[in-house]
Each structure stands twice: as C-alpha cells, then as structure tokens.
N, C-alpha and C positions, 0 to 999 in steps of 0.2 A: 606433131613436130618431128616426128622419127623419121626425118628425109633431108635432103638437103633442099630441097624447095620450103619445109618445111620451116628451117634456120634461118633460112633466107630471107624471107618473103617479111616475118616480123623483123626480123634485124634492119632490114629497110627503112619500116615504118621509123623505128626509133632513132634511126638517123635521122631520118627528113622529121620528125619530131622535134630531137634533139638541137639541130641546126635551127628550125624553127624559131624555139625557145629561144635563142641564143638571139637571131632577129630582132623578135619582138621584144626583150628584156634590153638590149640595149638601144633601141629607140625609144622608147618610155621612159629609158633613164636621160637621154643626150636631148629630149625634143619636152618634158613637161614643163619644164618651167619655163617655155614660149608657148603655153597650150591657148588655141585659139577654136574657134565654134567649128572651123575647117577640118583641123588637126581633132577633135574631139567626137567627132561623127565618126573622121577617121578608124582613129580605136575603137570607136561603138560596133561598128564593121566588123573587127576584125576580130573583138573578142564575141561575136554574136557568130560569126563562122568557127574560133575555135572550139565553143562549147560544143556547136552542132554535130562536128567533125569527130570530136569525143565520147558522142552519143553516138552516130551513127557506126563511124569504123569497129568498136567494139560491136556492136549489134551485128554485124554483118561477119564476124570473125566467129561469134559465136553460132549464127546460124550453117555457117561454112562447117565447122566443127559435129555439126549435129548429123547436118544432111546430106554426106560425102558418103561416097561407098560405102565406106565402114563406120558410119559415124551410128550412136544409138539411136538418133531423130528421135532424142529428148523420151526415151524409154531406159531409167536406173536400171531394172532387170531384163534376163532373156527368158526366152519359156523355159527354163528351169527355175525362172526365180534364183536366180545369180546374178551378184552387181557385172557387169563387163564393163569395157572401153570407158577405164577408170582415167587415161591419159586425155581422150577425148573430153571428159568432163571437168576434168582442174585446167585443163587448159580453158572450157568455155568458164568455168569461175574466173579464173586470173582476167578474161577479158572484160567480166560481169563488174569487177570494180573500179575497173578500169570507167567504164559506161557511167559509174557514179560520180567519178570526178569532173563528167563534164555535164553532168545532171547540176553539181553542188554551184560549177562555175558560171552555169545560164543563171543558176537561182541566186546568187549572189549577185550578178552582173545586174538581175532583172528588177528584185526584189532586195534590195541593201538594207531596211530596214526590218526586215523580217529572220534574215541571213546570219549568223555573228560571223562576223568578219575573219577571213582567216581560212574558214570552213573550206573551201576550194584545196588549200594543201594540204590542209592534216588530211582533206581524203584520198589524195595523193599520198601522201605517206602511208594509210591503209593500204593502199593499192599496194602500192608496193613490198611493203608487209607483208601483205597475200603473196603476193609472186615469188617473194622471196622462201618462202617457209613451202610455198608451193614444191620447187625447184630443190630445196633442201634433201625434204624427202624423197624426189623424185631422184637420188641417186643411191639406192636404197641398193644393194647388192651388185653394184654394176663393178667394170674394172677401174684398176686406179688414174688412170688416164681422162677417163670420163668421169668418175668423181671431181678430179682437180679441175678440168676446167668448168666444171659447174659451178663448184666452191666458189673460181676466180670469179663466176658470175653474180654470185651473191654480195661478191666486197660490193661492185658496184652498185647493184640494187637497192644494199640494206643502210648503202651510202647515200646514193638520193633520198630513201625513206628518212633518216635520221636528217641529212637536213632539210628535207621540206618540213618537219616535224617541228623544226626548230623556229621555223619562216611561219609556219602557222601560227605557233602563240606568240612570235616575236609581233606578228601583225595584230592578233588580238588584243594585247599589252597595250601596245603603239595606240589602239582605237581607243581604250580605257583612258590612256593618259592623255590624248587630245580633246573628250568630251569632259572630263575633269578640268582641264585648264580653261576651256567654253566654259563651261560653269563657272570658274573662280571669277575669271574676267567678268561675270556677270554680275554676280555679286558682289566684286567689287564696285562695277562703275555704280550698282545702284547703292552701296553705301556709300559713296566718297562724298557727297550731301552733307548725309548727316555726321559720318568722321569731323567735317570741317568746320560742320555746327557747333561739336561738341569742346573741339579745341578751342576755338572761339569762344565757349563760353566759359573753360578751364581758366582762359588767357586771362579775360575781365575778372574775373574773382579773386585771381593774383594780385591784380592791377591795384582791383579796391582794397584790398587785406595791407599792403602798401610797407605792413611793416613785420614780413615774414625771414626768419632767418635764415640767414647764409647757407648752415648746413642742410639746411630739407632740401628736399626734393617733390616737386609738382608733375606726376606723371602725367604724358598727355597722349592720346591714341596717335598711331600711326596710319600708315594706308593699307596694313591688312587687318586693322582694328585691333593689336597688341601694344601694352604699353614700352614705352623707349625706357628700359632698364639705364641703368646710369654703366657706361663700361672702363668707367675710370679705375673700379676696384679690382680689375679683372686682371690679369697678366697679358703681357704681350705675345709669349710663347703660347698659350691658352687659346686667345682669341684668332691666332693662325693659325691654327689645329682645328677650331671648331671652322674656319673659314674654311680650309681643304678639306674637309670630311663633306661638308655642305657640297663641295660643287662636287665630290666623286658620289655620292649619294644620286645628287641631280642627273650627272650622266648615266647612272645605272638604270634609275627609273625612267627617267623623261630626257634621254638624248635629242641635241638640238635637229632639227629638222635635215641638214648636212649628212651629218652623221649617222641617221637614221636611214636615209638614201644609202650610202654608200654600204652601211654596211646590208639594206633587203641586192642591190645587184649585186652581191659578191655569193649572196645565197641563190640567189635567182641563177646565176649562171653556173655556180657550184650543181646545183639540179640541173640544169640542160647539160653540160656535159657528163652528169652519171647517165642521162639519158642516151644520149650521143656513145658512151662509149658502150651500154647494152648491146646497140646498134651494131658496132662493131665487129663486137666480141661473141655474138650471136653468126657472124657472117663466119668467124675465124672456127667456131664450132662446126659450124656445115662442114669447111674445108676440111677438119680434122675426122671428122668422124663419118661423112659423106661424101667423098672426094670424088667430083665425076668422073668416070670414066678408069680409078682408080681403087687403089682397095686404103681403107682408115689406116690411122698411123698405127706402128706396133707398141704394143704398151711395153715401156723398157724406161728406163731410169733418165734419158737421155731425151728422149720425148718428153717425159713430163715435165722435166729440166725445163727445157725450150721452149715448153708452152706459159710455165708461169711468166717466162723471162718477158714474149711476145704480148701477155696482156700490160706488162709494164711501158711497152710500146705505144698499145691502144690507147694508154694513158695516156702518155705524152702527147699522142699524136690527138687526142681529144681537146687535150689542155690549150696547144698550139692553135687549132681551129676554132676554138672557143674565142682565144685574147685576139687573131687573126679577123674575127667577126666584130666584136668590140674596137678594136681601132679602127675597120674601114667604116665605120657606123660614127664613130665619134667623127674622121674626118670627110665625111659625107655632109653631117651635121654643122660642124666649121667652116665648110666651103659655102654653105646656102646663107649663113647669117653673115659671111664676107660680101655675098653677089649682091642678097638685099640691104647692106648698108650702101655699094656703090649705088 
C-alpha cells in the first residue's frame, strides 16, 4: 500500500462495500415484512453473491500481494534467512480474515443449523480487530502527520469492530430468546389440558365441601401452572413497582419484535458507514501522502490540524450518504405498495 494506487485501489473497495451495505440493510429492513417466495429467492441471490465476492476479492488481494515485483511469492525468509517484505504480509493477513467473514457468511446462510447465529459479525469484528491492530503498529517510528491520520483511521475501524461485535451477540441473544419462547409456547399449549382438568377438579371439591370458610383460600393453577396468590394483602405502591420492574426486565431480555428491528438497522448501518468512511479516508491518505504529480504534505502543526478536522468531514459526509440511502430505499418502498394497492 505504500503508493497512491496503493490507498486507492482499497479505499475503493470500501466504498462500493460500504454503499453496498447500506443498500442491502435498508431493503431487508423496508421489504420483510411483505416477504414473499419472489422477494426471498431474491435475497438468496444476493446473500450467495455477497459471501462469494468476500471469498474471492480477498483471495485475489492476497495473491496480488504475494506475486507483484516485490512481493515474497509466499516465501517468510530471503537467502539469508531473514524475514523481508513484512508490509507485504500484514497486508495479505488483514485480507486473509477478511476471506473468513465470507467463509462464516456462506456457512451460516447455507448451513443455519449447524452455524450459531451471529457468527458472520463477530467475525467481522475479528477482521477488523486484525486490521485495526494491524495499522496501529504499522505507524511505528514514522512522522507525526502520518501517525495521525492513521490514528484517525483506527477510530473508524475499531468503531465498526466494536459495533458489529455488539450486533453479533445481540443476534445470538435474540436466537436464544425466540427458541425459548417456541418452547414455552409449547409447553404450554400441551399443558393447558391438563391445567384445565385440574382446576376443574379444584372447583368440584369446593363445590362438595359446601361449608368452607370465608377466610380460606382455595388456590387454583393458572396458565403457566403457578398458583393465583391472593393480591389483596399486597400494597398498591408494591404491586406497581413489581409491574414496572417486570416489563423493564422483559425489554431487556426479550425485546418486542419492533424493537428488536429497529434497533439490528441502526447497528447494521452504523457498520456500513464505518465502512464507507475507511473508503474515504483511505482515498484522503493517498492525496496526503502520495499526491500525483505533487510532493506529500509538510508535516507542521497546521497540516495536522486540517487533517483531523477533514476526517470529521468524511464523517459527516458518510453519515449524510448513509441516511440519504435509507430514505430513497424507504421511499422507493412506499411508492411500490401505493401502485400495488391502485
């Protein structure tokens, strides 16, 4: 990467990645709950190209890396028995886990039941883990100019790592608490039989005894099979406390189905634009430090200044194109269910 075709070429990629992502996360979100056999082949498509694209593009970056003029063509030492062309190889590692995340995402897509669920981001967040720690060291003695905007590039990287990291066990949670609730439901409907037997036979025995006092109480099962405690002895302040602790508890664990939506697109596109701004910000490094035709900028107080200021831009301007993809996607989506309702 020590060229400006070199910045370039990946900063590319992670745009049209970046954008990508942003595509496809907000059609998934505006088009599933109209999913139909048409629409579901659809995505079959298009997540069976993205893994392949994730497999391959890495493969072919690392072979590029290997077998370039200077590349080691996958020999650690030279006839000295010295490591060389240590850049050449963190660069093919950064691409090598890269290759895994779309290994994880075919195996997941293909094989769901063998997969734990999730697996696709947390190894996204490795990847990028790697790249980022990659990149770290990789400013090891250099000038302050080029330190910082490598720094800037880490906010972003170690930003999509931490949240896809979050999106992975938020989705493995999610899988626990929806086969848990299959279960219960299960078990319910196959007790509610004998529940209903047994109250029924609580009931008659009451019936016959005829001359039970006032003050007892006859508990009788309910529909999760617990008996109805009597709540007359309770306080009112008490029983509203224990009722909001119950439903803040409930949305922690097991968030309604809404919610749970809203809040995987806000992570989903939170990762396409740390992607997206890589892209960027990879592009603005070339300019700074490979400038065709041009000599790199001078390291002074005032450059450095300018350049943290410029990725706050790339920010913005990622942020922008990100919400800019997301509304014409939503009203893309509200135009097609207007035409099919005429």
């Amino acid at each position: 990467m020590g060229s400006f075709m070199g910045h370039i070429l990946p900063g590319v990629l992670f745009i049209f990645y970046g954008m990508w992502l942003a595509f496809k996360n907000s059609y998934r979100h505006f088009v599933k709950k109209r999913s139909s056999n048409r629409r579901c082949l659809r995505l079959c498509t298009v997540n069976n190209a993205e893994s392949i694209m994730l497999i391959v593009l890495p493969c072919v970056g690392i072979f590029l890396e290997q077998l370039t003029n200077h590349g080691p063509k996958f020999h650690l030492t030279n006839s000295s028995s010295e490591y060389f062309s240590g850049n050449n190889w963190s660069h093919s590692t950064m691409y090598l886990f890269f290759a895994f995340v779309g290994v994880a995402d075919l195996l997941q897509f293909k094989v769901p039941q063998f997969v734990p669920r999730g697996i696709r981001d947390l190894m996204l967040c490795l990847a990028l883990l790697i790249e980022g720690y990659l990149f770290y060291f990789h400013t090891h003695g250099r000038p302050e100019l080029d330190v910082r905007i490598h720094v800037l590039l880490l906010l972003a990287i170690w930003g999509g790592a931490m949240t896809s990291g979050i999106l992975g066990v938020l989705e493995a949670i999610m899988k626990d608490t929806d086969d848990e609730k299959s279960n219960n439901n299960s078990h319910k409907k196959s007790n509610e039989g004998f529940i209903e037997l047994k109250n029924q036979e609580q009931e008659s025995e009451t019936a016959l005894l005829g001359e039970t006092k006032s003050n007892e109480y006859t508990p009788i099962l309910t529909e999760d099979g617990t008996n109805n405690l009597s709540q007359e002895k309770l306080s009112p302040e008490f029983l509203a406390l224990t009722v909001s602790l119950q439903k803040i508890l409930k949305q922690i664990v097991a968030p309604d189905r809404c919610e749970k939506s809203h809040l995987q697109i806000i992570l989903r596109q939170a990762i396409a634009t740390s992607i997206f701004l890589q892209g960027t910000w990879f592009c603005q490094v070339a300019a700074i430090l490979y400038p065709p035709g041009k000599e790199a900028w001078e390291v002074n107080h005032t450059n450095v200044h300018f350049a943290t200021i410029f990725f706050a831009w790339h920010l913005a301007a990622a942020i922008f194109l990100n919400s800019a993809v997301h509304l014409t996607m939503y009203a893309l989506t509200c135009r097609k269910r207007k035409i099919r309702a005429i």
